[in-house]
TIVOVEX-371117 format. One line per 8 residues: number of its first residue (from 1); their letters; for each residue x, y, z of N, C-alpha, C. Coordinates in nm, 3 decimals, padded with zeros to 5 digits. Atoms other than C-alpha are relative to their C-alpha. Last residue first. Layout:
N
NUM = a = X,Y,Z,X,Y,Z,X,Y,Z ~ ...
***
This chain:
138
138 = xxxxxxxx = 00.084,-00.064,-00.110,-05.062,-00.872,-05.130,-00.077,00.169,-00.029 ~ -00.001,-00.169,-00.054,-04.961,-01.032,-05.437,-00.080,00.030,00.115 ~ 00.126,-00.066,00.043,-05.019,-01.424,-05.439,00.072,00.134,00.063 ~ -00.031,-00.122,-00.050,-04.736,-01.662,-05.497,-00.128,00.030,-00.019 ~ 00.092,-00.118,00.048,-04.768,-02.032,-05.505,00.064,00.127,00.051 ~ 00.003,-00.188,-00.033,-04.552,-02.289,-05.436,-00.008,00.045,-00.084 ~ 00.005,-00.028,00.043,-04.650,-02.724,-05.436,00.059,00.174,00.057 ~ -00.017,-00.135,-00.068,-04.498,-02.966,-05.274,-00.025,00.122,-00.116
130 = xxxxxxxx = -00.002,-00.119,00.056,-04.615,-03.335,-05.342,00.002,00.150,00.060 ~ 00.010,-00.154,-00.044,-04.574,-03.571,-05.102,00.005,00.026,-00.110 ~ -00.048,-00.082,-00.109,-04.608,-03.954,-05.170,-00.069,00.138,00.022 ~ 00.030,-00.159,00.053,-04.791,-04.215,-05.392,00.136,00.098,00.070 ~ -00.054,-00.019,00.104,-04.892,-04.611,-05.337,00.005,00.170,00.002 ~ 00.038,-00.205,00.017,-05.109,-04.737,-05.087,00.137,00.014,-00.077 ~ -00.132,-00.088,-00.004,-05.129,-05.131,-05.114,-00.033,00.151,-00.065 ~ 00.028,-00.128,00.083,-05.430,-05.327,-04.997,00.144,00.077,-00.007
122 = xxxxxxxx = -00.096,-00.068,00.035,-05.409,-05.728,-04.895,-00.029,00.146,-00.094 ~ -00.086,00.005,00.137,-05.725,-05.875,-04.799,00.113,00.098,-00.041 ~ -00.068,00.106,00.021,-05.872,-05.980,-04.455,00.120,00.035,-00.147 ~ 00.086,00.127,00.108,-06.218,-05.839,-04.566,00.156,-00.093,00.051 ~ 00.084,00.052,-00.102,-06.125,-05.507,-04.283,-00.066,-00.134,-00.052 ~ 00.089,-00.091,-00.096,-05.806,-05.436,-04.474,-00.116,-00.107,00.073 ~ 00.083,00.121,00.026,-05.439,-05.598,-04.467,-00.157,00.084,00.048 ~ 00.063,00.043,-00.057,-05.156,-05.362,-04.557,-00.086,-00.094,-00.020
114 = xxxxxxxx = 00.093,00.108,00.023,-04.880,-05.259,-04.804,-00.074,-00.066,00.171 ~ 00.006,00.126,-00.099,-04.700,-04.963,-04.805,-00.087,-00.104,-00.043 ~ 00.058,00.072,00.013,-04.541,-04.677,-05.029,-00.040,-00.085,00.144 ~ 00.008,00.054,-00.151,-04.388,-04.313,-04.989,-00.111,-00.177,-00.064 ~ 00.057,00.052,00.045,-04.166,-04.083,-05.231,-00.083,-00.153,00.109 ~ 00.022,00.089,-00.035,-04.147,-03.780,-05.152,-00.066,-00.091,-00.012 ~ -00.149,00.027,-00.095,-04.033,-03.480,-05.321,-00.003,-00.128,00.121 ~ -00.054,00.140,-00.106,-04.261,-03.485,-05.611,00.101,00.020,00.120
106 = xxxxxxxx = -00.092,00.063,00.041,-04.327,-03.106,-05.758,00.025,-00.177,00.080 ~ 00.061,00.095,-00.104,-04.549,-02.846,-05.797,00.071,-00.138,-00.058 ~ -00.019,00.173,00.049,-04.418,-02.532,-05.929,-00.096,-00.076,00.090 ~ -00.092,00.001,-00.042,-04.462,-02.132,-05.896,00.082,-00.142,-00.039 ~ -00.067,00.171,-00.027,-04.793,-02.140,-05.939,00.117,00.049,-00.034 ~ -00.073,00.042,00.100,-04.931,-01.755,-05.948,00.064,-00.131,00.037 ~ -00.138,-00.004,-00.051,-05.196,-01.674,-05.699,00.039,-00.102,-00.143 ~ 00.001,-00.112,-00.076,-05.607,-01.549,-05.672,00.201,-00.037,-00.031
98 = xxxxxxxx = 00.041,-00.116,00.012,-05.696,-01.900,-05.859,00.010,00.089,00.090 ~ 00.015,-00.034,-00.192,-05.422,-02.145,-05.877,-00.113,00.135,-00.028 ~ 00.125,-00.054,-00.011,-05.429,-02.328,-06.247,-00.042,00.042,00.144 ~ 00.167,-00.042,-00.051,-05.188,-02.515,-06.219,-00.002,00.106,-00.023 ~ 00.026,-00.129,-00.044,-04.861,-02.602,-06.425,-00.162,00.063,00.037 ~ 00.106,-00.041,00.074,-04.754,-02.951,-06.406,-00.025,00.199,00.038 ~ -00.027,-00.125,00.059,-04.383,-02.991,-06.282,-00.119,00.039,-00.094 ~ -00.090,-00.051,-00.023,-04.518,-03.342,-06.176,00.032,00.095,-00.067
90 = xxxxxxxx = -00.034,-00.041,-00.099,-04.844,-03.356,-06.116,00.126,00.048,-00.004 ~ 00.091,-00.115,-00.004,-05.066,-03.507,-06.411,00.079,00.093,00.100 ~ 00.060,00.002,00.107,-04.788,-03.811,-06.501,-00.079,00.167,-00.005 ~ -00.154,-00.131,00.015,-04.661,-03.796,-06.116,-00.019,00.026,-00.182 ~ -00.013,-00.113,-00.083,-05.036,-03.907,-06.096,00.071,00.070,-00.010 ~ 00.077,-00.024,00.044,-05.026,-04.192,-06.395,-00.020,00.164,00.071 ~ -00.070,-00.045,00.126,-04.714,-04.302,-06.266,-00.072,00.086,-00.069 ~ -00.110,-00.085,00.000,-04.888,-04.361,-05.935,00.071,00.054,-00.073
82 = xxxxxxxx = 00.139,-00.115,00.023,-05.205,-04.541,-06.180,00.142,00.137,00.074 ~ -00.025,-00.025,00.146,-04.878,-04.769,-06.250,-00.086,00.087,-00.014 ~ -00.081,-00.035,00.065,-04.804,-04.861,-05.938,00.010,00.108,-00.079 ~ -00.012,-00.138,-00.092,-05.127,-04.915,-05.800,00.115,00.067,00.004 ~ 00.058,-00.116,00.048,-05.167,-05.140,-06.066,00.003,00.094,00.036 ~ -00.041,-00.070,00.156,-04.862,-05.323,-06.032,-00.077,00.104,-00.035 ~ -00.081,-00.097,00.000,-04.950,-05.358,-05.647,00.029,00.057,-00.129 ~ -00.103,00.078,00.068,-05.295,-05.508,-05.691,00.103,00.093,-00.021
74 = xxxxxxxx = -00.058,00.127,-00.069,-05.523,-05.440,-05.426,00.077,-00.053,-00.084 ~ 00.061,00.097,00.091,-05.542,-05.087,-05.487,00.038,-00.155,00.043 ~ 00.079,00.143,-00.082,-05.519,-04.739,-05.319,-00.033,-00.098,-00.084 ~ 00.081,00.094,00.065,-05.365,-04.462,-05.458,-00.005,-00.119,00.026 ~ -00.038,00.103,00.000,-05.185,-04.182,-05.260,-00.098,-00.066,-00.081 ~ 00.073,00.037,00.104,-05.138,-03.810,-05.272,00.028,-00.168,-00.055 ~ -00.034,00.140,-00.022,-04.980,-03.657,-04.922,-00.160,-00.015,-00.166 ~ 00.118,00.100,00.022,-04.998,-03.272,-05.014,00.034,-00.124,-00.005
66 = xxxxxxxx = -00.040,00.125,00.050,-04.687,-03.006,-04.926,-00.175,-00.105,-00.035 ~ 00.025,00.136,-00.052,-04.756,-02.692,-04.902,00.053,-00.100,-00.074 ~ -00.052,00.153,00.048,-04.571,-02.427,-05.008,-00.010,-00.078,00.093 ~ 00.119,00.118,-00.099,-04.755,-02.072,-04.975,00.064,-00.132,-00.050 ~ -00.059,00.160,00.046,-04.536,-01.749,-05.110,-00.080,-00.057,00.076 ~ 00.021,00.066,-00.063,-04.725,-01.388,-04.971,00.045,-00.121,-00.097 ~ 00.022,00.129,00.035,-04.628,-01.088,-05.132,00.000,-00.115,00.097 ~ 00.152,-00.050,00.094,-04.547,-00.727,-05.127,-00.011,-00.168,00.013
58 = xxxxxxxx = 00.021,-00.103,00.107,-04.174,-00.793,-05.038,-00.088,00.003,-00.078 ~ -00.110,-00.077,00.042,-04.200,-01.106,-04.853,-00.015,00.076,-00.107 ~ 00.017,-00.146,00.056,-04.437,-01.294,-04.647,00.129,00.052,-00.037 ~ -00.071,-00.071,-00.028,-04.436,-01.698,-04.585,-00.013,00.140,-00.146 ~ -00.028,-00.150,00.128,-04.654,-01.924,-04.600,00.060,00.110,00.053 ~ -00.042,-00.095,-00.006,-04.666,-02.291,-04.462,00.008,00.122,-00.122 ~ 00.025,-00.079,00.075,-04.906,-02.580,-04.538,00.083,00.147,00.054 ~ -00.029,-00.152,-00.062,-04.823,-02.878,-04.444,-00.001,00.098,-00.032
50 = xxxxxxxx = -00.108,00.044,-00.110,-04.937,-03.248,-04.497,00.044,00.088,00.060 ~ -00.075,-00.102,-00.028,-05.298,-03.112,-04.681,00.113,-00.106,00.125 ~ -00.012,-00.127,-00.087,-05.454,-03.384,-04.844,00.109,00.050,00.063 ~ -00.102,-00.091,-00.029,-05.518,-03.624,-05.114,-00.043,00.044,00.099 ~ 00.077,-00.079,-00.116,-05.680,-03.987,-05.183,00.132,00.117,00.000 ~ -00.072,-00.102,-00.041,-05.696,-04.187,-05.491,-00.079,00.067,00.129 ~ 00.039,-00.158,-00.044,-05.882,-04.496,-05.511,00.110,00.094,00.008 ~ -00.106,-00.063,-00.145,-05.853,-04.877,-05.652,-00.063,00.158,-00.054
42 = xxxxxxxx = -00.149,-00.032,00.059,-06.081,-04.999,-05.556,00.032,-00.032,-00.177 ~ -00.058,00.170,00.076,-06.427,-04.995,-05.503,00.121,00.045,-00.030 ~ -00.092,-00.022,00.095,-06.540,-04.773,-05.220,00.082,-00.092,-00.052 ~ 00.039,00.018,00.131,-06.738,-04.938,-04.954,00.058,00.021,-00.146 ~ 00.018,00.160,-00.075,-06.659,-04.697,-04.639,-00.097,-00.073,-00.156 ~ 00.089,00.089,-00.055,-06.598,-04.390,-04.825,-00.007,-00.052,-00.005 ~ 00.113,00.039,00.072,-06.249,-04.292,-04.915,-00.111,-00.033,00.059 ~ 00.040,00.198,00.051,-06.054,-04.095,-04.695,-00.092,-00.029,-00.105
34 = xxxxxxxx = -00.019,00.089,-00.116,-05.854,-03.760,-04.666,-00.022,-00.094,-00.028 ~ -00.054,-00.074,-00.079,-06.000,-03.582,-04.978,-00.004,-00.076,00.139 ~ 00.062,-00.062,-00.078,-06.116,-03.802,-05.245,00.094,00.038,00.115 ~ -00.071,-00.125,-00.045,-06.082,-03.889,-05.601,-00.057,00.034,00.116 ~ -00.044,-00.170,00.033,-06.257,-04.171,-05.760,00.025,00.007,00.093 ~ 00.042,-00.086,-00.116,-06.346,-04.541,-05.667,00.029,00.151,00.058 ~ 00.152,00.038,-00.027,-06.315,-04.694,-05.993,-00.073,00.034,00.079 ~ 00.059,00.008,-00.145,-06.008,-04.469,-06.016,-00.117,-00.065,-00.002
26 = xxxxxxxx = -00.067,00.095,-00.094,-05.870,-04.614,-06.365,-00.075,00.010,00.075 ~ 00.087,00.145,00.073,-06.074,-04.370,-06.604,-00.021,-00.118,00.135 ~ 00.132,00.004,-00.047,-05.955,-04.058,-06.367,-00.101,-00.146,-00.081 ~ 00.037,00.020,-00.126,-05.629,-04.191,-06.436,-00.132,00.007,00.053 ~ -00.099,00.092,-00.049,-05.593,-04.212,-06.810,-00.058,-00.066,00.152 ~ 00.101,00.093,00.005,-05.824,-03.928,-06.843,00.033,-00.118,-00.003 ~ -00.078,00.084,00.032,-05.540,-03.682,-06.707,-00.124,-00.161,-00.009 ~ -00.049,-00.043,00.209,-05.781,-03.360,-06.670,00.082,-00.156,-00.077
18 = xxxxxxxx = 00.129,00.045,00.078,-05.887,-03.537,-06.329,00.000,00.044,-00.160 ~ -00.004,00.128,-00.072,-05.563,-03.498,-06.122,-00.107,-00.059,-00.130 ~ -00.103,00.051,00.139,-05.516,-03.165,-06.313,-00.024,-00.166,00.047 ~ 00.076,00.021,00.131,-05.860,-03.070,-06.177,00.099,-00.037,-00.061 ~ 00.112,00.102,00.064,-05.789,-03.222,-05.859,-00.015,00.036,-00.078 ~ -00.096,00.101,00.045,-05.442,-03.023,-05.807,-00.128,-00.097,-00.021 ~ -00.115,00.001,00.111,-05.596,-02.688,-05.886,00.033,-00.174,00.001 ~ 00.071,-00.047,00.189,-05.879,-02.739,-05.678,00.073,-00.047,-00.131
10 = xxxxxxxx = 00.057,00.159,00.000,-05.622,-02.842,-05.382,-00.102,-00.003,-00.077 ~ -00.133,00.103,00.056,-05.413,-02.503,-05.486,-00.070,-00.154,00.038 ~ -00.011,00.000,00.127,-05.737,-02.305,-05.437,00.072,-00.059,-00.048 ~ 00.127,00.075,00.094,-05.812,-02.416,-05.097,00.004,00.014,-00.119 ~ 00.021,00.102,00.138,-05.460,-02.339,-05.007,-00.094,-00.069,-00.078 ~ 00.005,00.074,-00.099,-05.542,-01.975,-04.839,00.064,-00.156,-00.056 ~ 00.086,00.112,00.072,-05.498,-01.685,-04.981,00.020,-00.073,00.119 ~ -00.076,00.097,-00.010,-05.405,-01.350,-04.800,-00.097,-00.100,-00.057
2 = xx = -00.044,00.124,-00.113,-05.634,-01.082,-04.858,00.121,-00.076,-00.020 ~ 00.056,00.133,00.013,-05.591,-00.811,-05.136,00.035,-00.081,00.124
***
């Protein structure tokens, strides 16, 4: 068997992202990879790849990326509380990796800010890293 890749572990973490109807209710401006499109009503989630190392051992390939997973809103409580909503679907959840066994996926950083966007108006990102590892037999 090939080597994987993490396109299946960022699958995995949107359908648990989106299984949690809680959150996917919230996102007014759903789920998206890198950025939101220009327009997008807050508030938003956004994921992607921070690092993706893999390492070979005895028949097997391990893969632990990490994923930056933030939520975008102009009101900090909410963007808070949809974050709760994430480590809610994320933390020690058990994916669904197709071709490789999950392993865990876990918080290990935790990251906030607050800016000003292109209207002038206060937006706060909300979320961190998640690290997930997979195994896939070679």
């Amino acid at each position: 068997m090939a080597r994987g890749t993490v396109a299946p572990i960022a699958r995995a973490i949107v359908q648990a992202l989106r299984a949690n109807t809680a959150l996917k209710t919230a996102l007014n401006g759903g789920i998206h990879e890198g950025v939101a499109p220009l327009g997008s009503e807050y508030p938003w989630l956004t994921y992607g790849l921070h690092y993706g190392p893999q390492e070979r051992a005895w028949g097997s390939t391990v893969l632990t990326p990490g994923w930056d997973i933030f939520v975008f809103g102009r009101d900090q409580v909410e963007a808070r509380n949809l974050d709760q909503l994430v480590m809610e679907a994320l933390d020690d959840a058990a994916l669904t990796v197709d071709g490789q066994s999950t392993l865990f996926c876990r918080r290990i950083l935790d990251m906030s800010s607050a800016d000003v966007d292109e209207e002038g108006l206060k937006v706060y990102q909300v979320g961190g890293v998640f690290e997930t590892w997979t195994n896939q037999d070679l």
